[in-house]
N, C-alpha and C positions, 0 to 999 in steps of 0.2 A: 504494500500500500504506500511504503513512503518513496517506494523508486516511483510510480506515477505521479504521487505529488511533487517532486521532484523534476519532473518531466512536464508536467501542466506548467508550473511554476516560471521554467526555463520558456517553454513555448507561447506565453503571455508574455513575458521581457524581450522575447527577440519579435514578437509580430507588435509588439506597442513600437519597440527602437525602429522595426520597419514603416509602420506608419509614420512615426513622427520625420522621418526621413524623405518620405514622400510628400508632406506636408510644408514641410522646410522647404527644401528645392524649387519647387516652383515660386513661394513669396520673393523668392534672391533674386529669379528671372523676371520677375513683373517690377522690383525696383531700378531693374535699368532702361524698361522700355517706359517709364512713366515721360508724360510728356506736360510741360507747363501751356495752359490752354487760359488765354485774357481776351476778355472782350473791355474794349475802353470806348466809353461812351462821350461824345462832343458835342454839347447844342450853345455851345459860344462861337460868337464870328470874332472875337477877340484875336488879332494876329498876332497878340504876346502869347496868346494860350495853345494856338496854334503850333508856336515855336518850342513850348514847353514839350509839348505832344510828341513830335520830332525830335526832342532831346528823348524824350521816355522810348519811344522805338526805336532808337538808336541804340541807347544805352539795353533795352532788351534782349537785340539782336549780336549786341557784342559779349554782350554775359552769359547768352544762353545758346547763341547759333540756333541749327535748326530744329531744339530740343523745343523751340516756343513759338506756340501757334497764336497769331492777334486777327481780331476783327476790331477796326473802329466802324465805329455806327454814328452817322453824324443826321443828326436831325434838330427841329429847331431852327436856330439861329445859326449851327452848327454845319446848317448845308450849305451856306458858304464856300467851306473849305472846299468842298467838290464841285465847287460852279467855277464855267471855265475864262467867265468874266469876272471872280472876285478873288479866287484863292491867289494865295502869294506862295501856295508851299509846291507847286506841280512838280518840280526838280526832285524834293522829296518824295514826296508821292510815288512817281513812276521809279525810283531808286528802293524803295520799301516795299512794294507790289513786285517787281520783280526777285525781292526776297523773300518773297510769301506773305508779306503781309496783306491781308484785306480791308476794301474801306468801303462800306456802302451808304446808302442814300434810304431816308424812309420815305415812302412813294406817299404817305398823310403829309406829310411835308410839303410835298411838291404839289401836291393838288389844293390844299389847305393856302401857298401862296402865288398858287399859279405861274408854279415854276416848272419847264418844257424836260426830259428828260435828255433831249438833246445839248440842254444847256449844261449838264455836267460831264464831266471828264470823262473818255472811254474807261480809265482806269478805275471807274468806281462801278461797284455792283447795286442791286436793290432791294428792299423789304419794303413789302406790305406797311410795317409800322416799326418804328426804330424803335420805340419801349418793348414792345413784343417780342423785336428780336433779341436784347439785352436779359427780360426774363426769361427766355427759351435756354439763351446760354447758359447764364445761371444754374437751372432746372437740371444742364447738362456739367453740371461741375466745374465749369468754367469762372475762373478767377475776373471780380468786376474792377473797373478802376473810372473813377468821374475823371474826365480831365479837361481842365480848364476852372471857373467859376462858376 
């Protein structure tokens, strides 16, 4: 009786050590593919806030490379920066979109000030509604940031 208890004993310590094994290993592999995911939100036509905005994706893309995925969502007063008669930042822009970053337009915006879709920049995309797509990101784990005032 005590060589099976014995034997039980051993066979519960080695299938627990093997679970916990298999357990382990994959958390080590899911901490290197994590990826930093920010949505920044802009409804200031402020071109100091602008510029801040571009110092901050700047400063994202050289700390994290292409470990960090950005959406700005500019709505508001904010659509500005994507109009191709007002923004001052288009150099940046097409400089940051061809590093992945995104920058869309909330299409309530644009109809709310009867503004053309023509009138903003190829480089920008669209939503529905810029708050919606800010809480959808959210929703999705995505890290928020206001930028501007």
């Amino acid at each position: 009786m005590h060589k099976y208890i014995s034997t039980f004993v051993l066979l519960v310590f080695l299938t627990a050590s093997g679970l916990q094994a298999q357990v382990t290993e994959p958390k080590a592999k899911n901490v290197q593919a994590v990826k930093h995911r920010v949505v920044i939100q802009l409804s200031s036509n402020d071109t100091l806030a602008w510029k801040g905005l571009m110092n901050n994706l700047k400063n994202l893309k050289e700390g994290w490379g292409d470990s960090v995925q950005v959406e700005v969502v500019a709505h508001g007063n904010g659509i500005q920066l994507l109009m191709a008669g007002k923004t001052t930042q288009l150099e940046n822009i097409r400089k940051f979109k061809s590093m992945g970053i995104d920058f869309v337009g909330c299409e309530n915006t644009l109809r709310e000030r009867k503004i053309s879709k023509t009138e903003i920049i190829p480089e920008a995309g669209f939503v529905k509604m810029g708050i919606g797509e800010i809480i959808l990101r959210q929703e999705e784990g995505w890290t928020y940031i206001k930028s501007g005032f």
